[in-house]
Each structure stands twice: as structure tokens, then as C-alpha cells.
N, C-alpha and C positions, 0 to 999 in steps of 0.2 A: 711907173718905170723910172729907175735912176738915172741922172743925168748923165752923159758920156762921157762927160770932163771928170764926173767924180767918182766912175766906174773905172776910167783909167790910170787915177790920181791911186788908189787902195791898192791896184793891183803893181803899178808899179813899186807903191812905198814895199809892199811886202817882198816884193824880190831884192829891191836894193837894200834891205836891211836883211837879207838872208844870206848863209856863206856862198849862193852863187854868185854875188857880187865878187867873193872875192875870187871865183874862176872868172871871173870876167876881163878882172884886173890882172889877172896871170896869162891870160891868152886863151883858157882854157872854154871850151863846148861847156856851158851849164845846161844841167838838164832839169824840166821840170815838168809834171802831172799834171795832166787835166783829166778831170772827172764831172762829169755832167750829165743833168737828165739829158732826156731827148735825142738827136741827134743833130750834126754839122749842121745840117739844112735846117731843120728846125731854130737856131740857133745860131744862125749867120751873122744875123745882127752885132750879138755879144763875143762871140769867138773873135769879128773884123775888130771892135773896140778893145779886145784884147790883145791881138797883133800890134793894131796901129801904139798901143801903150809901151809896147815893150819897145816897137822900133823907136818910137818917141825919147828913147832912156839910151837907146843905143843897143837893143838886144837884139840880135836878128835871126828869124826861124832860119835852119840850113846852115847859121853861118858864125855864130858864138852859142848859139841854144837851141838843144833839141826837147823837144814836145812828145809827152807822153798823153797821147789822147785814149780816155775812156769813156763811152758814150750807154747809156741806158738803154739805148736805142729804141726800135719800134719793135722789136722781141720782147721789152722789158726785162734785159739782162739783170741779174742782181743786183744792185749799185754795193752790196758787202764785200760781194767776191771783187767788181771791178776795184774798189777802193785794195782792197785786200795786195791784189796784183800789186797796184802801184805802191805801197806800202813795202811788199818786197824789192823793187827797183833801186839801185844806185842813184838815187834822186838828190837834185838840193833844195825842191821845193813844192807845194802840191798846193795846184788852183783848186778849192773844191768849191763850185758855184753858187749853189742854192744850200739853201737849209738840209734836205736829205744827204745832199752828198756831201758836206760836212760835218753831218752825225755818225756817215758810213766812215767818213774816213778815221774821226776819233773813234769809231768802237776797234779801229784795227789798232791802235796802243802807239801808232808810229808817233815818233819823239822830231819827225821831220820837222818845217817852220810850213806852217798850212794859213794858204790866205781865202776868205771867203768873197763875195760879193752883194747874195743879198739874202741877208739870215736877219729874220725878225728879233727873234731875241735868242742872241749867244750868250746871256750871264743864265738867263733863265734854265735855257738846255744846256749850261754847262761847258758849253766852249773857251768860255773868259771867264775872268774874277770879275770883271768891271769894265765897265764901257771906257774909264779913263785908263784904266792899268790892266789891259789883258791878262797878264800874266801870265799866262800857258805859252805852247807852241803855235797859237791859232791866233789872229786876228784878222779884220775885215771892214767893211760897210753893212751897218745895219740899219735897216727903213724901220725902226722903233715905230711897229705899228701898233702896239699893245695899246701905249699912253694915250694915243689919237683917240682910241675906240669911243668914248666919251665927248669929245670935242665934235667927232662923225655926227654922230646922233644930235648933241647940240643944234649943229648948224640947220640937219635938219627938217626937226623941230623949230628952228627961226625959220628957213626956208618955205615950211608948207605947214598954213597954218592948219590947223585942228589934226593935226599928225594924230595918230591914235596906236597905229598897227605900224610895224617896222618888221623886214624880213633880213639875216643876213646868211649867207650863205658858205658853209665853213663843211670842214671834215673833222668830226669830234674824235677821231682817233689820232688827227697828227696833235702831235706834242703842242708846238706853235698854237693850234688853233683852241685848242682845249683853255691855254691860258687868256687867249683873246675871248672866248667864249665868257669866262669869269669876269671880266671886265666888261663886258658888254652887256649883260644883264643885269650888272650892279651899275651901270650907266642906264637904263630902260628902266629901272625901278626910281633911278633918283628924279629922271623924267617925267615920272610919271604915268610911264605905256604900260595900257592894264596887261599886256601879253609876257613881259617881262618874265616871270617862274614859268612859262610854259615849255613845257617839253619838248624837244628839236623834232623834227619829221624826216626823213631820208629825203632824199633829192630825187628827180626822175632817173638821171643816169645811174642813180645804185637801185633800181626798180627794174631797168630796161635793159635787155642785155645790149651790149656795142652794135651798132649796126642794123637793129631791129628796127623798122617802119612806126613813126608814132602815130597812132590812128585815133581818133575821137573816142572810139569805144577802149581802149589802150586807158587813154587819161580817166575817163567814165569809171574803167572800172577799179583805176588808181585811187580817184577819189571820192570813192563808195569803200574803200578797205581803209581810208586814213579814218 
């Protein structure tokens, strides 16, 4: 988890360098997107660190800037269409949170100034030129988890000796993970761990549907089919 101070430090830099500042300074209502997995409640935490930022700067919901809230919700609305929406919107800025919803918002072509919060790697997926010079419309906080992936395993490997087997647990279709995955097996080979080339295995949750009872015979017959 990112710290509060430097989740609201990104979000504010990116509005005060965007032209809502300068409806700010004219008197003017800035209005700006939010798109987010999950929902409000899920999500309390980072939305309140997101108010307290902006009133921290001087921006106040209701009262200089209005909020364009899109939530993924517990339907799992499209995050393309909801990006999409806000992309049509008379906006001067768009929060897109996580990695997904700042892929959704760049596939919509909007030329708006888009700030993220926690995207592993933006040069990678193409959000920025460069962690020093963004260059695009987009910038953010990135927890550069790629570079770690090596250091993890490092530690440990010091931590627990005769380490052998190491499991990590990833989604080989998201973008993000695919590269972390690259890295993390060229880190278990330089290791050492003989499992390092082996093949990934599906997780229980993409075995089981949502809400199904996990029952001994359940797993039994899980790991009779691996």
C-alpha cells in the first residue's frame, strides 16, 4: 500500500499542473473524472485520501470542483465504456486509479491530462516515455514492482535457509504481470530454484466458480487433474 502523503502529493501535483488550475484561479467549477475498479465502499479509504488532497490544495467537492465518478462496480461494468463516457465529458482532468483504468482511459485517445495512482509500470504499457519525462498526457505514482521482483526472492533466499520451491501468484494475462513474470524467473534461475522454467498452474479461484463451497474432495480432485 502507498503511503497517504505520497498518494496525495501525485494527485494533487497532477491537477495543479492541469488547466483546472487555471479555472481555479478564475473562480471557475473544475471538473474532473474519476474512474475506478470496485466500488465507493470498497474503496473508501483511497477516494477519503483523495478528497482530503484536493481540499488540502484548496479544491472543494460542491464548491470550486465537481467529480465525475465511474465505478466498475459489483456488476463489473466495462471499465472501456465507463472510461469512454468520461472521455466525452467537458472535463479538465481524469483520476484514472489503477493500472486497468488507466489502460481504459488511454485506449479512448482522450488528449485530456490523466493522472494515475498506482500503475506498475507506465513506460512499459505505454503511458509515459519515461519515469523522469512522462511526456504524454498521463502521469502518476508508480510502485516499480518489476525491478524488486529479484531483490523479493533475494531476501528470501537469505531469510529461509535451504529455500528450494518459491510460489508467486500472478494473472499471466494482465499486461503488468506477464512482465513481472519475465523477471521473476530470470531471478529463480539466477537463484538457483530448480522450479524456475516450470510452467504456471491456474489458481483455485479460475477452477472454482465464485461462491461454490470448497470441499476436500473439491481440492482432491483439483490436484489429481494438475
Amino acid at each position: 500500500m502507498m503511503k497517504r502523503r505520497a498518494f496525495i502529493g501525485v494527485i494533487a501535483g497532477g491537477l495543479l499542473t492541469s488547466p483546472a488550475a487555471e479555472a481555479q484561479q478564475a473562480g471557475k467549477v473544475a471538473r474532473i473524472g474519476y474512474l475506478s475498479l470496485g466500488t465507493a465502499t470498497t474503496n473508501a479509504a483511497l477516494l477519503k485520501a483523495f478528497l482530503e488532497g484536493l481540499r488540502e490544495h484548496g479544491w472543494i467537492e460542491g464548491k470550486n470542483v465537481a467529480i465525475e465518478y465511474r465505478w466498475e462496480g459489483a456488476e463489473k461494468s466495462a471499465l472501456d465504456a465507463l472510461a469512454a463516457e468520461l472521455a466525452r465529458l467537458p472535463l479538465d482532468a481524469i483520476f484514472a486509479v489503477t493500472t486497468p483504468a488507466a489502460l481504459a482511459t488511454k485506449r479512448t485517445g482522450t488528449t485530456l491530462p490523466v493522472v494515475f495512482a498506482a500503475v506498475s509500470e507506465p513506460v512499459a504499457i505505454g503511458l509515459v516515455d519515461s519515469l523522469s519525462r512522462p511526456g504524454r498526457n498521463f502521469t502518476g505514482l508508480t510502485t516499480i514492482n518489476r525491478e524488486l521482483m529479484a531483490k523479493r526472492l533475494e531476501v528470501l533466499k537469505e531469510t529461509i535457509p535451504g529455500l528450494a520451491r518459491v510460489g508467486y501468484l500472478a494473472n499471466p494475462g494482465y499486461e503488468v504481470h506477464k512482465l513481472q513474470l519475465v523477471e521473476m524467473d530470470a531471478a529463480a534461475r539466477g537463484l538457483g530454484l530448480p522450479n524456475w522454467d516450470k510452467p504456471s498452474f491456474a489458481c483455485l479461484s479460475s477452477r472454482i466458480p465464485h461462491g461454490t463451497e470448497v470441499t476436500e474432495e473439491t481440492l482432491r480432485r483439483i490436484g489429481a487433474a494438475a
